[in-house]
C-alpha positions as CSV (number, residue, x, y, z in Angstrom):
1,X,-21.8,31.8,70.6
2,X,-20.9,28.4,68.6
3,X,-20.4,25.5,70.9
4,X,-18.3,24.1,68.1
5,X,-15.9,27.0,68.3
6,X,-14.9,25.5,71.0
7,X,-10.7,24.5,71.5
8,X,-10.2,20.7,71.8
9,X,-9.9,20.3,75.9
10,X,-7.4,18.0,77.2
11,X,-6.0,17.9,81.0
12,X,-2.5,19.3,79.8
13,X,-3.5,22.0,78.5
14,X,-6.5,23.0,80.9
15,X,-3.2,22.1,83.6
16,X,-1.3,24.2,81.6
17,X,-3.6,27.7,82.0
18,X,-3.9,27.6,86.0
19,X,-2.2,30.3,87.9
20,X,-0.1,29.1,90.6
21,X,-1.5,26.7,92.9
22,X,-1.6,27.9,97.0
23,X,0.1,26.5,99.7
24,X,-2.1,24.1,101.0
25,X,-1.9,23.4,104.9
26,X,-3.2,19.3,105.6
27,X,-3.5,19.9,109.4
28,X,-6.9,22.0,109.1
29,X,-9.9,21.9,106.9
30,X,-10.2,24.4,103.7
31,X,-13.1,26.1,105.7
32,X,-16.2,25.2,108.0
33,X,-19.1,27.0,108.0
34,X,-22.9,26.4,109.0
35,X,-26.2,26.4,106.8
36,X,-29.4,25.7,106.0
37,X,-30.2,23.2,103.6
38,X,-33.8,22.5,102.4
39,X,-35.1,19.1,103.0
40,X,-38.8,19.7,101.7
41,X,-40.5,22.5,100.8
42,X,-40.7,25.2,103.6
43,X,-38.6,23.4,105.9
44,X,-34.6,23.8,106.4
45,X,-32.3,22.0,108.1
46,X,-28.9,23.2,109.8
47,X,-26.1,22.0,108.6
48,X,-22.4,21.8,109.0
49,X,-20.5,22.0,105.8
50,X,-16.4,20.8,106.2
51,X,-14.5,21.3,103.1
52,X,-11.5,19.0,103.5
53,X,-8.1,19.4,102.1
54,X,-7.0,16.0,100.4
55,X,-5.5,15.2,97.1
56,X,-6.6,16.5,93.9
57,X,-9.2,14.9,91.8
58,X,-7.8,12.6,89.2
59,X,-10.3,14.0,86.8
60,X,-9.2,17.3,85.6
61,X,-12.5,18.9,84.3
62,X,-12.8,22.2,81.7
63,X,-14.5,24.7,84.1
64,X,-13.0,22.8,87.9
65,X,-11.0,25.1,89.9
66,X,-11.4,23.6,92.7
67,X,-7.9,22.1,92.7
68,X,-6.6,25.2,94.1
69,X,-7.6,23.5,97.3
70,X,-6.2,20.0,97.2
71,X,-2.8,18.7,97.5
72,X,-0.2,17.8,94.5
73,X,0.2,14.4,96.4
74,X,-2.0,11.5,97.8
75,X,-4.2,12.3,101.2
76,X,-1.8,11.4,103.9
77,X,-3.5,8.9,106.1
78,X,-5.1,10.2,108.7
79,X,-4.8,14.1,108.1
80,X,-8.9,14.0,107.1
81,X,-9.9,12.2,110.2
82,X,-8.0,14.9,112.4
83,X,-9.1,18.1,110.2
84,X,-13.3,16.5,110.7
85,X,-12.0,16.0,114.7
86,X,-11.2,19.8,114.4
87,X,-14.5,21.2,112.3
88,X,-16.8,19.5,114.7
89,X,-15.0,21.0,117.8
90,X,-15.9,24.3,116.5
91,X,-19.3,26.4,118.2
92,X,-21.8,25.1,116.8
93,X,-21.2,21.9,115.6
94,X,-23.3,19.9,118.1
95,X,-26.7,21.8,116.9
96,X,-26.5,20.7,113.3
97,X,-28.1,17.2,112.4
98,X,-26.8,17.0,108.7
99,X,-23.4,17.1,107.5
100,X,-21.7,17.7,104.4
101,X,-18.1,16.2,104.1
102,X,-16.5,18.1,100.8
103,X,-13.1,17.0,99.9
104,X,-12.3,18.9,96.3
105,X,-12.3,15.5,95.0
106,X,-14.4,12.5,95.4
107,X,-14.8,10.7,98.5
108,X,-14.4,6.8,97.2
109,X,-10.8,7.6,95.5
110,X,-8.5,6.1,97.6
111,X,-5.7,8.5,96.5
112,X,-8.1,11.3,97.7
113,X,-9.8,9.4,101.2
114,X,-7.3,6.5,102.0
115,X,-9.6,3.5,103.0
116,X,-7.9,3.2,106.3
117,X,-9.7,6.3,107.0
118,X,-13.1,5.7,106.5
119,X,-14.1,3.4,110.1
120,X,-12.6,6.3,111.6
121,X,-14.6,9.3,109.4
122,X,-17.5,7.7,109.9
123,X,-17.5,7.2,113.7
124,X,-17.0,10.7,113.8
125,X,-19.9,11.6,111.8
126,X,-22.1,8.9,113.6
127,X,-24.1,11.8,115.8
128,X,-25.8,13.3,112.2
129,X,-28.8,12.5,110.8
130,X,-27.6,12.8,107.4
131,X,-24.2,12.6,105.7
132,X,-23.9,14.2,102.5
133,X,-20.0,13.3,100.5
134,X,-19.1,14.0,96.8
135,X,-17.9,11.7,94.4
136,X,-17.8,11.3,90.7
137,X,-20.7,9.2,89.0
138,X,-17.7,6.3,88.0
139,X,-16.6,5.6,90.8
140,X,-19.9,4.8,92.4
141,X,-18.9,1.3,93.5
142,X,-19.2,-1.5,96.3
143,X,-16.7,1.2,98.4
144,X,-20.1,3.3,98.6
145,X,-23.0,1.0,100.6
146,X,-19.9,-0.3,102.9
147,X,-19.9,3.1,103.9
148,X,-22.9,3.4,104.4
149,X,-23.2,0.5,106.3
150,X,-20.3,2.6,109.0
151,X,-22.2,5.4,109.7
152,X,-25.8,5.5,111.2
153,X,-27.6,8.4,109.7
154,X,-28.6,8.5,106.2
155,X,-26.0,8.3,103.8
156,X,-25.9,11.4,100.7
157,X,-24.0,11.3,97.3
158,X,-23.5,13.9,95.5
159,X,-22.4,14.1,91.7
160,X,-21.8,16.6,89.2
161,X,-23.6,16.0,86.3
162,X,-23.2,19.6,85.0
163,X,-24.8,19.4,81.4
164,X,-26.7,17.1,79.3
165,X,-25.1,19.0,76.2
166,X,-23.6,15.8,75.1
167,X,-20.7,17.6,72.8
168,X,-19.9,19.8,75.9
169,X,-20.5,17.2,78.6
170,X,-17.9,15.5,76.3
171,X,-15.9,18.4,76.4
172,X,-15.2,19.3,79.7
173,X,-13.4,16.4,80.7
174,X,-15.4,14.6,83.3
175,X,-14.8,11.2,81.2
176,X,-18.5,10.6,81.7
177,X,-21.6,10.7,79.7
178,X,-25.2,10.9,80.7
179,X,-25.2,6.9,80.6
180,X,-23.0,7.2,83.3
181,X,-24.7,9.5,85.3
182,X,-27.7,7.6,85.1
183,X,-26.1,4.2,85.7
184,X,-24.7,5.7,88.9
185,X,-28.1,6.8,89.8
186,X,-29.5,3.0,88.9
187,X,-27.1,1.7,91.4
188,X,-27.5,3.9,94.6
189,X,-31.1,4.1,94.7
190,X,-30.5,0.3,94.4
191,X,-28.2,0.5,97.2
192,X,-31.1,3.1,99.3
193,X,-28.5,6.1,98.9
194,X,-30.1,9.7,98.3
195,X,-28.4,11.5,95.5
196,X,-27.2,15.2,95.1
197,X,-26.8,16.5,92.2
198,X,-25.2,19.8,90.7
199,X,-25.7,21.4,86.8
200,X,-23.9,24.1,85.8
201,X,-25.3,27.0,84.3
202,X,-23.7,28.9,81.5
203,X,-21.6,27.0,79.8
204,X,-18.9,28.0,77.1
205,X,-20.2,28.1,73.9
206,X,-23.7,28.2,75.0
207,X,-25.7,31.7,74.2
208,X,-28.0,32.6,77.0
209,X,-31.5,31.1,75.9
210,X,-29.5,27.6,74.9
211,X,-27.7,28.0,78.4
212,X,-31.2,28.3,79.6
213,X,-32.3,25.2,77.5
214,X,-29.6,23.0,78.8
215,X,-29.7,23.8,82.0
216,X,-33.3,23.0,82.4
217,X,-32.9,19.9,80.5
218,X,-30.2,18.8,82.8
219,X,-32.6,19.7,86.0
220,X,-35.0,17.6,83.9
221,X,-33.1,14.4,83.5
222,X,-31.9,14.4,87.3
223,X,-35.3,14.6,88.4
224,X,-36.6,12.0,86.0
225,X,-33.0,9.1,87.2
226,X,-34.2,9.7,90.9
227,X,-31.9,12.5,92.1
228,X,-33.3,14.0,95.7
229,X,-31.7,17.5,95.9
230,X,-30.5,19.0,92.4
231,X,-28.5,22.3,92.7
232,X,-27.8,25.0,89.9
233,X,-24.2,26.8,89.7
234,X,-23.5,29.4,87.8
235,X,-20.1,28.9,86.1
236,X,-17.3,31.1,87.1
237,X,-14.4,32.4,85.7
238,X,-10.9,32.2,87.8
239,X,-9.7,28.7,86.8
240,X,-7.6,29.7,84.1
241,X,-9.0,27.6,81.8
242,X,-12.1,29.4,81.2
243,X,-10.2,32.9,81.6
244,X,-9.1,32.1,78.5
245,X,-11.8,31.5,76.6
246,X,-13.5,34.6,78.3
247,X,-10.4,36.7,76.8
248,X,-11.4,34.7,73.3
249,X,-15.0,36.1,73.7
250,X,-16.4,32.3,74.3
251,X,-17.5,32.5,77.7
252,X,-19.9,35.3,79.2
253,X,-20.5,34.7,82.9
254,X,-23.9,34.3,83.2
255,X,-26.1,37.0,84.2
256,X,-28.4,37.2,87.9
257,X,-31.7,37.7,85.0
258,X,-30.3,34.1,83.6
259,X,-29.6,33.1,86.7
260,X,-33.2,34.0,87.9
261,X,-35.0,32.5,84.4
262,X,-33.0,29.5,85.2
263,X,-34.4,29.0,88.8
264,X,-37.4,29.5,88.3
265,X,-37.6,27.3,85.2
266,X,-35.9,24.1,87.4
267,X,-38.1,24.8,90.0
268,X,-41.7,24.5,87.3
269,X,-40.0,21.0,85.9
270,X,-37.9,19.2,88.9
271,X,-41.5,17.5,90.4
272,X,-40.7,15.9,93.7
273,X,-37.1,16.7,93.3
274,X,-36.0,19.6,95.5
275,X,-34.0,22.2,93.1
276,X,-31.6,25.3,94.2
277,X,-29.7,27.7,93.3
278,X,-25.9,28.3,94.2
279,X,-26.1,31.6,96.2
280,X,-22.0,31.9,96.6
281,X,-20.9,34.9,95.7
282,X,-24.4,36.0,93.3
283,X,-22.9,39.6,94.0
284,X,-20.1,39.1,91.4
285,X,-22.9,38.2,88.7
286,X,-23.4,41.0,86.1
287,X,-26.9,42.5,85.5
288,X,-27.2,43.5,88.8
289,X,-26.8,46.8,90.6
290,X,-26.8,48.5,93.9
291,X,-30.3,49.4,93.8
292,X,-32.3,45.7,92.9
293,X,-29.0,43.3,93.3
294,X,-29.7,42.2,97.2
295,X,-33.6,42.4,96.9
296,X,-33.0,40.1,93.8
297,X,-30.5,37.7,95.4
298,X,-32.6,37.1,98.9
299,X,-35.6,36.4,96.4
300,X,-33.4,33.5,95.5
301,X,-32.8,32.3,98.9
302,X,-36.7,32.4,99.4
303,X,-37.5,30.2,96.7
304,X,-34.5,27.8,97.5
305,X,-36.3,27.3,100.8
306,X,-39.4,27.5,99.2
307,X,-39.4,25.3,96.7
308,X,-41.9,27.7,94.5
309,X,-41.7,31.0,92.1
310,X,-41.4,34.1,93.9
311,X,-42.6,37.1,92.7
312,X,-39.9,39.6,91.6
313,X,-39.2,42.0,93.7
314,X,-40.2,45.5,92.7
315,X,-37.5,48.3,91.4
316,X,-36.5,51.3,90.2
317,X,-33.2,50.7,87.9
318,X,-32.8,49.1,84.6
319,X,-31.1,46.3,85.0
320,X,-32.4,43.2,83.2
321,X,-34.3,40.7,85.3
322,X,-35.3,37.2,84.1
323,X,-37.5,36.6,81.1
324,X,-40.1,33.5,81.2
325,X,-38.9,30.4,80.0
């Protein structure tokens, strides 16, 4: 594939190819669910995820679907306080000591998290040991260590940094460059804030071995700005958007062998940086089959915990597994 093949990207017209957005309820979460996220090599921590229903992002990036879970309108004060209330009344809630609070958006946009919120958010979340939120690398501002100063535990930001492609960083619409991402780095380890972040891997326009490349390379730079936790996503198809350029032959989902190559290749050049991958839904990934495909994915899991190369597992099909980096 040619990168510059690319169309031009612009939010009316990625707007323009979504399917119809869902009716979104505001008096419950999206979902709440408990996992176990790595917090050094070997060692996991439970942890409650919340994915909270707020407005939509005012960023409207190439490959995002995650608007299908936001509202058309601001965040109506006070719904987010009541759907957290709600997630942490579920079983298990008291047993996890780390928290992720996902909103679809970004946590410091007061159209998405209304400020007159946030005292109220963070008592809530004032019995975890860590509190991981999203938010987009620009608006990494004074709103940030005055949260922090709210809740007790240690305070998380995570931010999509996605690619270091700079023509397709530039192209998906996050009005951000690498500066930025790095700037925002500068100014939250300044501020003693641990930093998530997330790279997408197989981009459109990117062959496999440059999706590879780029991927890596974006692993690399987050490492080398101070990021503590770095996770890999495979890019997926069902925003529209790139369901269009699939049709056009300029996006291939990447496969589980990429996927693999890709893992284990962030895992050889992150250093003290943890690295995952993104084990949602692996089983829709192509070059798998029902013979090596769950052997393959828990091998994933293993080294997310891990923090290491695993060997592959062996197998009887031909299916394509990862080639060396």
């Amino acid at each position: 594939m040619d990168a510059s093949r690319l169309p031009p990207s612009s939010a009316s017209g990625i707007r323009a190819a979504r399917p119809p957005r869902p009716a979104i309820p505001v008096d419950r979460p999206q979902a709440v669910w408990d996992e176990i996220d790595v917090a050094a090599p070997g060692h996991g921590v439970p942890t409650r995820v919340v994915l909270l229903t707020g407005a939509e992002c005012t960023f409207t990036c190439a490959m995002c679907d995650l608007w299908r879970h936001t509202l058309t309108g601001p965040t109506p004060p006070g719904a987010l306080p009541a759907q957290l209330a709600a997630a942490l009344a579920a079983p298990g809630a008291a047993t996890a000591p780390w928290i992720k609070l996902y909103n679809a958006s970004n946590f410091f946009a007061p159209r998405s998290v209304p400020p007159g919120d946030l005292p109220a958010l963070a008592a809530l979340v004032a019995g975890h040991e860590r509190v991981v939120v999203e938010n987009h690398p620009r608006l990494c501002d004074d709103r940030v260590p005055a949260f922090r100063d709210r809740i007790r535990g240690r305070l998380e930001v995570a931010m999509g940094l996605e690619t270091v492609h700079p023509a397709i960083l530039a192209w998906l619409g996050k009005e951000m460059t690498s500066d930025d991402f790095a700037a925002a780095c500068r100014r939250l380890r300044t501020w003693d804030i641990d930093i998530r972040s997330f790279v997408l891997l197989g981009l459109p326009g990117l062959d496999a071995a440059e999706a590879l490349h780029w991927a890596t390379e974006a692993v690399r730079f987050a490492a080398s700005h101070g990021v503590r936790h770095c996770t890999l996503i495979p890019t997926r198809s069902g925003n529209g958007w790139i369901d269009r350029l699939a049709a056009d032959g300029l996006f291939v989902p990447p496969s589980l062998g990429l996927l693999e190559a890709a893992g284990s290749a962030a895992v050889r050049v992150a250093g003290a940086m943890l690295v995952t991958v993104d084990t949602w839904d692996l089983e829709t990934l192509p070059g798998q089959c029902a013979a090596c495909g769950a052997a393959r994915r828990q091998r994933l899991a293993t080294m997310n915990l891990s923090q290491r190369p695993e060997p592959l597992p062996p197998r009887d099909c031909a299916c394509p597994v990862e080639t060396p980096a």
